[in-house]
C-alpha positions as CSV (number, residue, x, y, z in Angstrom):
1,X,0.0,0.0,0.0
2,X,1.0,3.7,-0.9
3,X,2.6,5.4,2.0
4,X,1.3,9.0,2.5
5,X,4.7,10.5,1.5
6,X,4.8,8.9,-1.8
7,X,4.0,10.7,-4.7
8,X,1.0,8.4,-6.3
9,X,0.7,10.8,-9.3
10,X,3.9,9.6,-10.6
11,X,7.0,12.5,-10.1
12,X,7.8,14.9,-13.0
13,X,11.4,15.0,-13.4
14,X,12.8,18.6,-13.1
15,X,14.1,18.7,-16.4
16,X,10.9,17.4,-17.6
17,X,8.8,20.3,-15.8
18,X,11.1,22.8,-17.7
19,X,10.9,21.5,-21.3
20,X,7.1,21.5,-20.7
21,X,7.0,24.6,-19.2
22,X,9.6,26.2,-22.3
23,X,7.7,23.8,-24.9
24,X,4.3,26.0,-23.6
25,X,5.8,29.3,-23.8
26,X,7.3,28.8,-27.3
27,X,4.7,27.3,-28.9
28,X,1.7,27.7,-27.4
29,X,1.8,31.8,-25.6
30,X,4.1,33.1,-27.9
31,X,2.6,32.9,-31.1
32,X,-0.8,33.4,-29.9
33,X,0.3,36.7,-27.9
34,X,2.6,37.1,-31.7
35,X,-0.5,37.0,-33.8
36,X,-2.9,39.5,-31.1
37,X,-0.1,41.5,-31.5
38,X,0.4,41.5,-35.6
39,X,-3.7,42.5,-35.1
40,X,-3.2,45.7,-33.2
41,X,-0.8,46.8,-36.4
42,X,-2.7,45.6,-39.2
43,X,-3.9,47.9,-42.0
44,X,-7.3,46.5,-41.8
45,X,-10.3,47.7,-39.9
46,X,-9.3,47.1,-36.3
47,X,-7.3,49.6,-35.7
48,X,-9.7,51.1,-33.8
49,X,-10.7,48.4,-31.3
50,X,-7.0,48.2,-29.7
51,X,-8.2,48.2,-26.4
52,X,-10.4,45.3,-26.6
53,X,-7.1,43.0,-28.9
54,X,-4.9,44.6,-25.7
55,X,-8.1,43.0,-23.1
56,X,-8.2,39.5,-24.8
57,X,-4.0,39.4,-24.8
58,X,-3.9,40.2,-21.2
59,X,-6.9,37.6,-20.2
60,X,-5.6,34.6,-22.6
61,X,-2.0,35.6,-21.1
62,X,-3.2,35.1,-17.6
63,X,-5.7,31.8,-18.4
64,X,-2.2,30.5,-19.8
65,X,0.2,31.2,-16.8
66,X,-2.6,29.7,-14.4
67,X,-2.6,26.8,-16.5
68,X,1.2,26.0,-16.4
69,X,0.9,26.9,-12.2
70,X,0.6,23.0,-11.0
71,X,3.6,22.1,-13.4
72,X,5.8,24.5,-11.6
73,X,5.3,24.0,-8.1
74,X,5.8,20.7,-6.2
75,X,2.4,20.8,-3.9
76,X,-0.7,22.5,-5.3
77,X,-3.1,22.7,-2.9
78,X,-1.1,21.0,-0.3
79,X,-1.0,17.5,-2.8
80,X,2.1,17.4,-4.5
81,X,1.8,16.9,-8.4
82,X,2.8,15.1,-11.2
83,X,2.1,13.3,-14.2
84,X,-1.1,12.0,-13.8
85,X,-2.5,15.3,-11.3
86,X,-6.2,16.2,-12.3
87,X,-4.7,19.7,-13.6
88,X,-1.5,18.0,-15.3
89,X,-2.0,14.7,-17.4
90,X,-5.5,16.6,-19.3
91,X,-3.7,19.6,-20.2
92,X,-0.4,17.6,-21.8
93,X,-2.9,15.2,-23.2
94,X,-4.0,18.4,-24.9
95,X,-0.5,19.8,-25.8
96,X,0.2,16.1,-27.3
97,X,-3.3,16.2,-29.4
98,X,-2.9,19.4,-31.0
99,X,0.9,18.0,-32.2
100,X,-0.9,15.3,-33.8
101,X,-3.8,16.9,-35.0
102,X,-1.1,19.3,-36.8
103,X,2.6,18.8,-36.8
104,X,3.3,21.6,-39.0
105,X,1.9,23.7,-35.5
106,X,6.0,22.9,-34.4
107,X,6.9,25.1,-37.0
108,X,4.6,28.2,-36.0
109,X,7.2,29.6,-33.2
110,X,9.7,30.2,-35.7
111,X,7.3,31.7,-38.7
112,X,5.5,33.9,-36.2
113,X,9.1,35.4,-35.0
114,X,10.1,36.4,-38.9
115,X,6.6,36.7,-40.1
116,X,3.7,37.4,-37.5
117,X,0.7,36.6,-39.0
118,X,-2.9,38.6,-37.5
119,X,-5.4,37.2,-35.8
120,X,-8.2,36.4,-37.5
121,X,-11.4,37.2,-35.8
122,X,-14.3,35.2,-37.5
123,X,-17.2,33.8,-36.9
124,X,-19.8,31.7,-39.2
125,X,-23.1,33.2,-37.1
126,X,-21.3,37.1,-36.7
127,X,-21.9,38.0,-40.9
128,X,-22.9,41.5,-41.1
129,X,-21.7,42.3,-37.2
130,X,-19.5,45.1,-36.7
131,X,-15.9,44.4,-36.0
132,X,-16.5,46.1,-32.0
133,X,-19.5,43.5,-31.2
134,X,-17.1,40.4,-33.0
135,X,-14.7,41.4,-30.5
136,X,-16.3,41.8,-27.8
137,X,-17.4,38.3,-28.1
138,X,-14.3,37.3,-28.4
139,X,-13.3,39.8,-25.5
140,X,-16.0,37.8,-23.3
141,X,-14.4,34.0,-24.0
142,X,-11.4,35.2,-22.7
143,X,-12.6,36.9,-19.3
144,X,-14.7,33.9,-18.9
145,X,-12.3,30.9,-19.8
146,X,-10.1,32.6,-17.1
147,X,-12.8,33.5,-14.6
148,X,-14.0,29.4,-14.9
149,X,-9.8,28.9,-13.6
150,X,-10.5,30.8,-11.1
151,X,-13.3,29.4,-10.0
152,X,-11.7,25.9,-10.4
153,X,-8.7,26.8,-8.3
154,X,-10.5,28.1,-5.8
155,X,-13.0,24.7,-5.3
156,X,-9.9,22.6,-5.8
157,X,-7.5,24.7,-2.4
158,X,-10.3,25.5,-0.3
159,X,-13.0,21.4,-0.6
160,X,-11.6,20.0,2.8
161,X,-14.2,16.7,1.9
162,X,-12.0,13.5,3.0
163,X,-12.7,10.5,0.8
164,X,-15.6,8.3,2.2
165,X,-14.5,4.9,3.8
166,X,-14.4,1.9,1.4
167,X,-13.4,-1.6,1.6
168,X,-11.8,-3.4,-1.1
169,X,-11.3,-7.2,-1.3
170,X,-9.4,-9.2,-3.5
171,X,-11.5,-10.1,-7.0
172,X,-12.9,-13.4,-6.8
173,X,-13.1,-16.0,-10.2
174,X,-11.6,-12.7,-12.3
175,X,-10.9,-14.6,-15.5
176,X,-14.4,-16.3,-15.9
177,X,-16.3,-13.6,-15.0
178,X,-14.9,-11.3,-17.2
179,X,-15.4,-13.7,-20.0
180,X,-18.6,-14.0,-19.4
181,X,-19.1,-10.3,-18.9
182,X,-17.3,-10.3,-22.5
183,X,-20.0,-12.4,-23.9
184,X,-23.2,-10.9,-22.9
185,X,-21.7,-7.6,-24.2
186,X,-21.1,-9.6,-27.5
187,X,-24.8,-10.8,-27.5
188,X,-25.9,-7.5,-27.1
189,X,-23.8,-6.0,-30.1
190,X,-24.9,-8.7,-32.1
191,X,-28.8,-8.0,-31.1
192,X,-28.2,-4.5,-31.7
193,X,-26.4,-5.2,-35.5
194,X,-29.3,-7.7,-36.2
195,X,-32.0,-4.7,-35.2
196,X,-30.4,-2.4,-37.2
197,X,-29.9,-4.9,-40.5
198,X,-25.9,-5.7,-40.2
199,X,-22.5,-4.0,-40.2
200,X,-23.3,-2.2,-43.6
201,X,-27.0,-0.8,-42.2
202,X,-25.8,0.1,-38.8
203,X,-22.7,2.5,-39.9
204,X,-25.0,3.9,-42.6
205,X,-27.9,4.3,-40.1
206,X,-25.3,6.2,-37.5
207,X,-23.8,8.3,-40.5
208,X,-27.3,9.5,-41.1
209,X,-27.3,10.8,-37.3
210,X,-26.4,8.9,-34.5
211,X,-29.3,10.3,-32.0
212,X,-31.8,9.5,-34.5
213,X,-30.2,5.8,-34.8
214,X,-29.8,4.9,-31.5
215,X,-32.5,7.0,-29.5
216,X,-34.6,3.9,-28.1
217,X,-31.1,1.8,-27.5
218,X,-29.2,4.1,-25.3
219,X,-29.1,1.8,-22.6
220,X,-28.1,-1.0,-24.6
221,X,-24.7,1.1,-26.2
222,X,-23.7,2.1,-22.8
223,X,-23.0,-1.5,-22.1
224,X,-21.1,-2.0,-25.5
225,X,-19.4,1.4,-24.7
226,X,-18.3,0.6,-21.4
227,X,-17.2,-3.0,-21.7
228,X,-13.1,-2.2,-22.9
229,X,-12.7,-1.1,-19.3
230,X,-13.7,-4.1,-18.2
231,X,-10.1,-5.5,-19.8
232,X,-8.1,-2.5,-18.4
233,X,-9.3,-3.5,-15.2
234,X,-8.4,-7.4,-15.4
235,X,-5.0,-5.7,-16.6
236,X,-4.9,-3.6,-13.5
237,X,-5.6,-6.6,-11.0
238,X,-3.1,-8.9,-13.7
239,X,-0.3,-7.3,-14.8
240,X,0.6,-10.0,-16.7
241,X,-2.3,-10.3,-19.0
242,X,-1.2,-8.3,-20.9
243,X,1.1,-10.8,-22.5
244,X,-1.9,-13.1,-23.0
245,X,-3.3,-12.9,-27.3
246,X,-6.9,-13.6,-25.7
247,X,-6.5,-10.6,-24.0
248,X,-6.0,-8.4,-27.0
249,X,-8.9,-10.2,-29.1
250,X,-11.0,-9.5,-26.4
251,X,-9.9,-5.8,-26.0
252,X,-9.5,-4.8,-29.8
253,X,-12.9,-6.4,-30.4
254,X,-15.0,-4.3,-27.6
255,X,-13.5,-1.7,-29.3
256,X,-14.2,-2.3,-32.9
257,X,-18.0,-2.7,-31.4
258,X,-17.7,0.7,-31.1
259,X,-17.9,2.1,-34.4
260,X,-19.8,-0.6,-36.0
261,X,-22.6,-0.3,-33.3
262,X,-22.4,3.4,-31.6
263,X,-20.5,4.7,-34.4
264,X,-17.9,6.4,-32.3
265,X,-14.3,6.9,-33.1
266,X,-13.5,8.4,-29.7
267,X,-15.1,5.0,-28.1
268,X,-12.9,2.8,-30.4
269,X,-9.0,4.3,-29.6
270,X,-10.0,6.3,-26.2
271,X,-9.7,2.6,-24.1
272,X,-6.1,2.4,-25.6
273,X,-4.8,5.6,-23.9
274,X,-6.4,4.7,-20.6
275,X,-4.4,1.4,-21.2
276,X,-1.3,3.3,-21.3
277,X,-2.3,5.5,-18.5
278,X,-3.2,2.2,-16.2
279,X,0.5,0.9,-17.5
280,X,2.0,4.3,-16.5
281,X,0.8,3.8,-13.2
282,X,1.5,0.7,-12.7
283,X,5.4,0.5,-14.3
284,X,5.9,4.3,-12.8
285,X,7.5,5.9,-15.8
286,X,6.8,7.8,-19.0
287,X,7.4,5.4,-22.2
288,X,8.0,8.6,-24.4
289,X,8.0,5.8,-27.5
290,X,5.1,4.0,-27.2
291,X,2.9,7.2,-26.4
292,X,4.1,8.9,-30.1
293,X,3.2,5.2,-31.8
294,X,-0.1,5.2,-30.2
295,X,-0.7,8.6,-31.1
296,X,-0.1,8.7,-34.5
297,X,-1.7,5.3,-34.7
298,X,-4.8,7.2,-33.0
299,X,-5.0,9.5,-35.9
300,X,-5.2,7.0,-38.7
301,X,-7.9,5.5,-37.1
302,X,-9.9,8.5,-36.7
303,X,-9.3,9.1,-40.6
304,X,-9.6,6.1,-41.7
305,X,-12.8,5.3,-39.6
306,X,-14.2,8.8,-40.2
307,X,-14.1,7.7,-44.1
308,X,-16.1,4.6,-43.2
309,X,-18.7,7.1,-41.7
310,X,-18.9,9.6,-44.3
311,X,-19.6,7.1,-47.0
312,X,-22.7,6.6,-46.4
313,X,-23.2,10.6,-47.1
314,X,-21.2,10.5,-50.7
315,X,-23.4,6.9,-52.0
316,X,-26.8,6.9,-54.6
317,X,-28.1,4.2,-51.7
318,X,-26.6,5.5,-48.3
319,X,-24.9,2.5,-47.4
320,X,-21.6,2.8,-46.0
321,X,-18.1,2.3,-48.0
322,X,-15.6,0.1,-46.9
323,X,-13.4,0.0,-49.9
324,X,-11.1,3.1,-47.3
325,X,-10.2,-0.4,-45.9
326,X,-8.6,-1.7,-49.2
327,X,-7.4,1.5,-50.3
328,X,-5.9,2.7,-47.3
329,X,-3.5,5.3,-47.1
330,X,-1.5,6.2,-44.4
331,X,-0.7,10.1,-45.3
332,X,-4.2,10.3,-47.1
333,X,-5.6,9.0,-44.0
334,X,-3.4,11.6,-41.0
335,X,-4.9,14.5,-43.6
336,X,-8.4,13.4,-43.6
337,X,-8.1,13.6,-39.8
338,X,-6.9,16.9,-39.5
339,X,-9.2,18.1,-41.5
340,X,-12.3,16.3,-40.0
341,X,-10.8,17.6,-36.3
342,X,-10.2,21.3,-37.3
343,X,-13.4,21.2,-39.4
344,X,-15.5,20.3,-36.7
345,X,-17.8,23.0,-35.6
346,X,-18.3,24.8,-32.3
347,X,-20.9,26.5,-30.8
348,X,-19.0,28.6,-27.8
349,X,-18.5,31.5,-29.1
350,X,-22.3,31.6,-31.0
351,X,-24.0,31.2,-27.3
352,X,-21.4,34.0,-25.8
353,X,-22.6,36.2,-29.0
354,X,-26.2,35.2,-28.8
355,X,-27.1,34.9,-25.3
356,X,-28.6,37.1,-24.0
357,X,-29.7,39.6,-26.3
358,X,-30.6,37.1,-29.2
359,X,-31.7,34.3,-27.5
360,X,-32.9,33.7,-23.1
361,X,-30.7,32.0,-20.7
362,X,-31.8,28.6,-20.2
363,X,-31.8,28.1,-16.1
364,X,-30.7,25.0,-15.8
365,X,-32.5,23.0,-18.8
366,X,-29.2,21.3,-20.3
367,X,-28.4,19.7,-16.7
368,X,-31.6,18.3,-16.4
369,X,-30.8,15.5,-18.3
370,X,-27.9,14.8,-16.1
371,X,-30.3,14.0,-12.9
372,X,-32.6,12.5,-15.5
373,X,-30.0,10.0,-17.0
374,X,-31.6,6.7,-15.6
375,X,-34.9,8.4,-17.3
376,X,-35.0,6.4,-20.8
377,X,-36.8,8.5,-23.8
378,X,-39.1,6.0,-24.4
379,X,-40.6,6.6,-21.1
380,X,-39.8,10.5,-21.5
381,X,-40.0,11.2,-25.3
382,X,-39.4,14.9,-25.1
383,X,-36.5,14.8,-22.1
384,X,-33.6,17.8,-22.4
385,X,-30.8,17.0,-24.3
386,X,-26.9,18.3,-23.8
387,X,-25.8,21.7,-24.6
388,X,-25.1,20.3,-28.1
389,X,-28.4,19.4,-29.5
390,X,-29.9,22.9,-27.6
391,X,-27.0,24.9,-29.4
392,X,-27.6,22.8,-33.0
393,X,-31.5,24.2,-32.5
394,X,-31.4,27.4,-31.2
395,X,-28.1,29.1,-32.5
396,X,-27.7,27.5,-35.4
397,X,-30.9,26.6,-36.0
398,X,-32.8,29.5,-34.9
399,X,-35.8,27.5,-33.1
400,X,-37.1,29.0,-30.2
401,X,-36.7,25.7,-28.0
402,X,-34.6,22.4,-28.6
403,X,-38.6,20.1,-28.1
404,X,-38.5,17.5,-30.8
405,X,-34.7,18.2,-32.0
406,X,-33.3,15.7,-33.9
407,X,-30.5,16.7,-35.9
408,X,-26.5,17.3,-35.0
409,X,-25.9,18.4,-32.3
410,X,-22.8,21.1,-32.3
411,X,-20.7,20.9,-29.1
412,X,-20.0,23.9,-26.9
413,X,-17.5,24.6,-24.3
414,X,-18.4,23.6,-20.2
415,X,-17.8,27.1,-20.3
416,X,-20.4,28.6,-22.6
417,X,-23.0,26.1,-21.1
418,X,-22.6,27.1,-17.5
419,X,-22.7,31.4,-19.0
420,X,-26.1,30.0,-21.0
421,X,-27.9,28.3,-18.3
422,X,-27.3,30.9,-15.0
423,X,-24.9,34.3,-16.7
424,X,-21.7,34.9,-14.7
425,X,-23.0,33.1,-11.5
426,X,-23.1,29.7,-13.3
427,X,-19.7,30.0,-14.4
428,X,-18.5,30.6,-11.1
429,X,-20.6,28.1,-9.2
430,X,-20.3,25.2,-12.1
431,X,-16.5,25.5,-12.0
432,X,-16.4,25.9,-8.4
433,X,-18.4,22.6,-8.1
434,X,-16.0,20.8,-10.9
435,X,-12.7,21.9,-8.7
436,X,-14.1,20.7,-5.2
437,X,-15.0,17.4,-7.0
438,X,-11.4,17.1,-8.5
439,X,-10.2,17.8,-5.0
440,X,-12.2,15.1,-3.6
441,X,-10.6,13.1,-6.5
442,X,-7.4,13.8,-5.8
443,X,-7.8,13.2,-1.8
444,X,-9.6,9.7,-2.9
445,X,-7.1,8.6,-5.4
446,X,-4.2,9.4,-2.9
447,X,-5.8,7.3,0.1
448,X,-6.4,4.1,-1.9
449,X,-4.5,4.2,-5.2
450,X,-3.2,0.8,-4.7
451,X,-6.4,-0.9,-6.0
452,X,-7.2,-1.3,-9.3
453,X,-10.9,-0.2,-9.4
454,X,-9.9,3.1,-8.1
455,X,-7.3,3.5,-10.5
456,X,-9.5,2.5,-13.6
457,X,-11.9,5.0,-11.5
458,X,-9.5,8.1,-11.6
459,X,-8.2,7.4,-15.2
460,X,-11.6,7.4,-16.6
461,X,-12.4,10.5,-14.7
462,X,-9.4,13.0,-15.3
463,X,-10.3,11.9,-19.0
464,X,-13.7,11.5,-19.3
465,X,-14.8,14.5,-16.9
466,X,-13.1,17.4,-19.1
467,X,-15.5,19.9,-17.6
468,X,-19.0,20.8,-16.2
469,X,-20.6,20.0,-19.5
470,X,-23.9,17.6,-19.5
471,X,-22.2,15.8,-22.4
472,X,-19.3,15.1,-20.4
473,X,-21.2,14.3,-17.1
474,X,-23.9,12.2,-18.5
475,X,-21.4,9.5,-20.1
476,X,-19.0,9.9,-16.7
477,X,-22.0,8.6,-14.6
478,X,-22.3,5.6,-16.6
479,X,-19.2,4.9,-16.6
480,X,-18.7,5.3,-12.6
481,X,-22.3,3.0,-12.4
482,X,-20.8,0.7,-14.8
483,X,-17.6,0.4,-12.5
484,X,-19.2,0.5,-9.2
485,X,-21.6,-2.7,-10.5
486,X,-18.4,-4.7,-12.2
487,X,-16.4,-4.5,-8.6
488,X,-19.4,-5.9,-7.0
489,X,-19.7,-8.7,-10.5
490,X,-15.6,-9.2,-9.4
491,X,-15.9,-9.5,-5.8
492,X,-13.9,-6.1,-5.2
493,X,-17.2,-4.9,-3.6
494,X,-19.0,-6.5,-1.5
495,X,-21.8,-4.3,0.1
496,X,-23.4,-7.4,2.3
497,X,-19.9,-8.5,3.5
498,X,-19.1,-8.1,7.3
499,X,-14.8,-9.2,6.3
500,X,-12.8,-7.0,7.4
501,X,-10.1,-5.0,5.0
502,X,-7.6,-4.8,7.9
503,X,-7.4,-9.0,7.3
504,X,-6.7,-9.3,4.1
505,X,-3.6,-9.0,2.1
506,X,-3.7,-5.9,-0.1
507,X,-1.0,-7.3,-2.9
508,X,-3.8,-9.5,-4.1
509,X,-5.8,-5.9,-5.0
510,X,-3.8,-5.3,-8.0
């Protein structure tokens, strides 16, 4: 068992927290605060809207340094820090993804010193809006994505809530019921490809729109979607599984079900980084390596399944295309991935333009379906979707409510959801809420990291739980119900129990 002076986030190396902390300032704040800059001397028609370009420097300046605060000091919050802290391993997860997502990015530092290119402040829904209200917008993201720090900080430093007592006990008959658990996922997926006419009919179905496709199944796919971790975990309590071929046919294939059945690319490759995560814990060290392989592996996957997708848009019949998997194309394939990433479109800065002069607040109707989640929509036809679907119907959409939405649903930032439902306050007291819970996470983690359902527990939250957002929340409870119900299928759990953790040997947790 951990002692409480070790460091169970894994230690940073020195050297390491300076290359990450120059790596940030090079190319991350310096061509960013390069490009605001380049604005204020441009020829064009901001010259007179400095002070608002000078505002959104100073605010994304600030959001930046607070940022890049838990890498430089040893203890934040009085726990000390390292690779895997809640405010560490998300943010160079995010450094790493924006590499792959555009390598040339490496080369910005040195373009921006010769060459400064301005900032280009644009926005799809802003035609016709003068260049002061465009940046003002702009202006408010900033105060805002640094006020939501703030408030994050401050829940994180001042939540005193100790982790609530648990006891653990060793898994009992782990290889059989895992492999059973394995199979009734597989029956489902195969119910689920049957209802929906095959492989071919269920990727064309989800290219069509995934809500529309799975609406009546959700709680069906949350089994399929959940049921990778379920091998991360019998890696985490059996290291050496992971030498076992059975235990990669079982993994790879609960994530193939993925995309052929809920049609997600995240859901396919997302269980192999919390792999590496769960190895990192477990071995202690960084495999620099193995982390770039995976990632560019990641990306090939994302194009080459996003082709798969797309098909069925481009056909005379709708059906899905798998000739990408004959003619694949590994450089083909990392472009169509940057382009489907970077494409992608967002909804933040519409709802911090459009609310609330264009369109109300909504108090609190995107988190409904949060404490509705065990509510299924066949019971509740007309129950609140996430920020997504609301944004997809009301800014983009221009309906005056999100009743009876069906199509895409355009993401938004934790952020701009928290600013939509309850103004300024929500920001605050959403981000305030997220920080005390990461606290609680941290406290939790540090008292029993030496079982694997807590690890598997943490990984999945620092990951899955990238904000206050009901998209993010709604899919975390799952995941945590999904958890809590395998370590009582294992034997980890046992609510009814009267044994004793103090008796029991705690090497035969991991």
């Amino acid at each position: 068992m951990f002692s409480k002076n070790q460091n169970v986030f894994v230690p940073i190396p020195r050297i390491w927290r300076i290359f990450i902390i120059i790596f940030i300032f090079i190319w991350e704040i310096i061509p960013s605060v390069f490009s605001y800059l380049a604005t204020l001397k441009s020829e064009d028609n901001l010259l007179g809207h400095n002070l608002y370009i000078l505002l959104i420097i100073f605010f994304f300046f600030c959001t930046q340094i607070l940022k890049t605060i838990p890498l430089v000091v040893n203890k934040f919050g009085g726990l000390k820090t390292g690779w895997l802290h809640p405010f560490i391993l998300p943010n160079l997860v995010g450094l790493a993804t924006g590499i792959l997502k555009n390598p040339g990015s490496l080369l910005i530092p040195f373009i921006m010193w010769f060459n400064p290119t301005p900032f280009f402040f644009d926005y799809p829904l802003f035609a016709g809006w003068s260049q002061q209200d465009i940046l003002a917008v702009y202006l408010k993201e900033s105060y805002l994505n640094f006020f939501s720090i703030i408030a994050t900080y401050i829940g994180f430093i001042l939540t005193k809530i100790q982790p609530i007592k648990i006891k653990f006990y060793p898994p009992r008959q782990l290889k059989p019921k895992i492999i059973i658990v394995f199979v009734i996922a597989l029956a489902i997926g195969f119910y689920l490809l049957q209802l929906q006419g095959g492989i071919t009919e269920s990727i064309s179905n989800i290219g069509k729109g995934r809500f529309r496709a799975l609406e009546n199944l959700r709680h069906f796919t949350a089994i399929i979607g959940l049921t990778p971790y379920v091998f991360i975990l019998w890696y985490l309590f059996r290291n050496k599984i992971i030498a076992k071929w059975y235990f990669w046919v079982m993994l790879l294939l609960s994530c193939t079900l993925q995309f052929i059945i809920i049609g997600s690319r995240g859901g396919t490759v997302f269980p192999l980084v919390v792999l590496t995560i769960s190895w990192i814990l477990i071995n202690k060290k960084i495999p620099i390596i193995r982390i770039i392989a995976l990632g560019l592996t990641i990306l090939v996957l994302i194009g080459l399944l996003g082709e798969i997708r797309k098909s069925s848009w481009s056909t005379t019949d709708g059906r899905a295309d798998f000739s990408a998997l004959m003619e694949f194309n590994i450089s083909e394939s990392l472009q169509t991935a940057q382009e489907d990433i970077q494409s992608r479109p967002n909804s933040t800065l519409g709802i911090f333009g459009y609310v609330p002069n264009r369109v109300n607040h909504l108090w609190g109707e995107t988190y409904v379906g949060v404490v509705t989640f065990f509510v299924p929509r066949f019971i509740w036809k007309d129950k609140p979707r996430g920020v997504g679907a609301y944004a997809g119907a009301m800014i983009w959409g221009g309906r005056d409510n999100a009743k009876n939405y069906t199509a895409a649903s355009i993401p938004a930032s934790a952020v701009a959801e928290a600013y939509w439902n309850f103004s300024f306050p929500g920001v605050f007291i959403a981000f305030f809420i997220f920080g005390s819970y990461l606290r609680w996470l941290a406290n939790f983690f540090q008292k029993y990291s030496n079982y694997g359902l807590v690890k598997i527990f943490y990984i999945i939250t620092i990951f899955s739980l990238n904000g206050p957002s009901s998209t993010s929340i709604v899919p975390y409870i799952q995941q945590v119900i999904f958890i809590i119900l395998l370590g009582i299928i294992l034997g980890v759990l046992r609510p009814f129990s009267k044994q004793k953790v103090s008796n029991l040997n705690y090497n035969s947790f991991r």
